[in-house]
Phi, psi and omega in degrees: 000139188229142166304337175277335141345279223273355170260184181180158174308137166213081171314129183325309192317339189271357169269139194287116196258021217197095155275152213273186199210122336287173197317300190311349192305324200294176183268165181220108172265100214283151169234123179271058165349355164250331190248315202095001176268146179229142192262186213195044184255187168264179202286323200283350167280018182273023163262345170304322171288327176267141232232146159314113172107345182286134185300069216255155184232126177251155174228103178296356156335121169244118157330118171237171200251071189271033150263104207246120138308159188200171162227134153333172161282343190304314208126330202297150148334122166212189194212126174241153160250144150287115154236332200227159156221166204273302181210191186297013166206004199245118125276109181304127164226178165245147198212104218260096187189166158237157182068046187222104186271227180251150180073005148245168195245137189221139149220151185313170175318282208282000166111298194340138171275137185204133169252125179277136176255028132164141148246168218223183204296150169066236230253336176321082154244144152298153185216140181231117187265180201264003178193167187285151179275356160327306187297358187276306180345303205261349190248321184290305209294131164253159175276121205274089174268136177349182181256310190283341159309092179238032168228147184263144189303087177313319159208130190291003179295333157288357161281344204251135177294192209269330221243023177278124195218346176224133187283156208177326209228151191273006166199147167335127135319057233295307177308339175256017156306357173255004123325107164237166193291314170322316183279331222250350200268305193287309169330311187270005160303297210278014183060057164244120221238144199245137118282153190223137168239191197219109166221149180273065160010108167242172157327283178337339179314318206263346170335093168296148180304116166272345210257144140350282159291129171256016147277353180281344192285150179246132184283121199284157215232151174222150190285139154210193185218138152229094144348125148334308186301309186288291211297004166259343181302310210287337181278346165290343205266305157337322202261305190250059189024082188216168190293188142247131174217102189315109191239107238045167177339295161312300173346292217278313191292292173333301184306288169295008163278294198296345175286307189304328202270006207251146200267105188277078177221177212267343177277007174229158201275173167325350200196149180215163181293162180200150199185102221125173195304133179235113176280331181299139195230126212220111188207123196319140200125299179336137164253140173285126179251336189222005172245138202254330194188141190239136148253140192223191138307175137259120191265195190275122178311156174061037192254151163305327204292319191299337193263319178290348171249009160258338147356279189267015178239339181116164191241344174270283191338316173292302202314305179305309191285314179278355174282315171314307191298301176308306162299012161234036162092352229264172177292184212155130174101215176307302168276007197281180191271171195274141155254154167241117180283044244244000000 
């Protein structure tokens, strides 16, 4: 297996700089993973797929607006990202200035103060600020859309799902930016049923794989959550047959983290709640314990998100599906249009 397995052309145009209106509005290109065979609807038909008892799994992460201006003590410009936080003033970031190392001090627009206490790989500090920056946030803070985004966000509230309630994370669930409270009232009309987990997003997400082998890569690690309450929905759902369906990437790591940690044996159920750091790295070969069918994006070449969905569908079978997708148009990345994965 080579990290270039996992790449492909993608000319800029096709990246979505916009999301469309209304959200339910995006294309949704279904994939059958056993035949390869592929449909051509919209996002707001994706209930023609789905069944009375089937599972859509969401991940309720809310966005926070962990882009901070700062000034050196010199005066100069800097940047801090928010990505992880360590305790009630200690944060992992990333940090855009030269020369700002351990021991020096930046402070935000509104006065706050932050010192970085040790650096990390690249661009990567810890920063310990003089209160939690949280109280900051709604005044500082802007909202960290890809690098590849380069039109601005009118309102940011499109970056955020319809369903986001706990904060936490430096970039979207992306897939489920297609979701309205309207689509979602009729789904659970037709006995489609919703569950919700938490996994917190980092900047890595978008990261391409570098190492030759992509088993070499070390993958990054994120908090996440299964409730006790949900991982018996799922096992109910299971039980009594109907899907689990991942709805992104996140969604599906959150799920096969808490399926890896629960104990497969016949006295026990698929899952018990879990809760803490997840390190799985989902690469062909993965056996799937608990996901039946995935809605994603189209991701970035040579990305972990792209090694995890050729996992569960085959890498010629994706590969194939994304070349399709460009000749028939479709948007790509974050704000881009859909797959359904069955």
């Amino acid at each position: 297996m080579k990290t270039s397995d996992f790449d492909y052309d993608l000319p800029e145009s096709f990246i979505a700089q916009t999301p469309v209106e209304p959200r339910d509005a995006s294309r949704l290109m279904v994939l059958n993973r056993s035949t390869g065979r592929i449909e051509h609807r919209i996002f707001r038909e994706i209930g023609d797929y789905l069944t009375p008892g089937d599972l859509l799994v969401v991940n309720q992460t809310r966005v926070i607006p962990a882009r901070l201006p700062a000034r050196k003590e010199t005066g100069g410009k800097a940047e801090i990202l928010l990505l992880r936080r360590e305790s009630e003033t200690v944060w992992e970031c990333l940090v855009g200035g030269k020369g700002l190392g351990e021991g020096k001090r930046l402070r935000l627009e509104d006065g706050l103060e932050a010192e970085i206490v040790s650096s990390l790989e690249g661009s990567r500090r810890i920063v310990r600020f003089e209160e939690p920056v949280e109280n900051h946030l709604s005044k500082d803070g802007q909202m960290p859309l890809p690098p590849y985004i380069h039109e601005k966000l009118t309102d940011p509230e499109r970056y955020q799902t319809v369903y986001a309630k706990t904060p936490g994370s430096a970039a979207a669930p992306t897939a489920g930016l297609h979701f309205t409270p309207r689509l979602m009232d009729e789904l659970r009309a037709k006995g489609i049923q919703f569950a919700e987990v938490t996994l917190h997003v980092g900047l890595d997400t978008f990261a391409p794989v570098t190492e030759e082998d992509p088993r070499q890569h070390k993958i990054h690690t994120e908090w996440c959550e299964v409730t006790p309450a949900v991982a018996e929905k799922i096992n109910a759902a299971k039980r009594n047959g109907g899907r689990v369906i991942g709805v992104g990437t996140t969604s599906v790591r959150t799920l096969e983290s808490a399926a890896q940690d629960s104990l497969n044996t016949d006295n026990c159920p698929l899952m018990t709640g879990f809760s803490g750091p997840t390190s799985l790295y989902i690469l062909p070969g993965y056996q799937f314990r608990a996901v039946d069918a995935i809605v994603t994006n189209f991701h970035l070449p040579k990305s972990t998100l792209i090694m995890m969905i050729s996992a569960f569908a085959g890498r010629e079978t994706v590969l194939n599906a994304y070349e399709t997708a460009k000749r028939e148009g479709y948007r790509f990345f974050s704000f881009g249009d859909a797959m359904l994965i069955m």
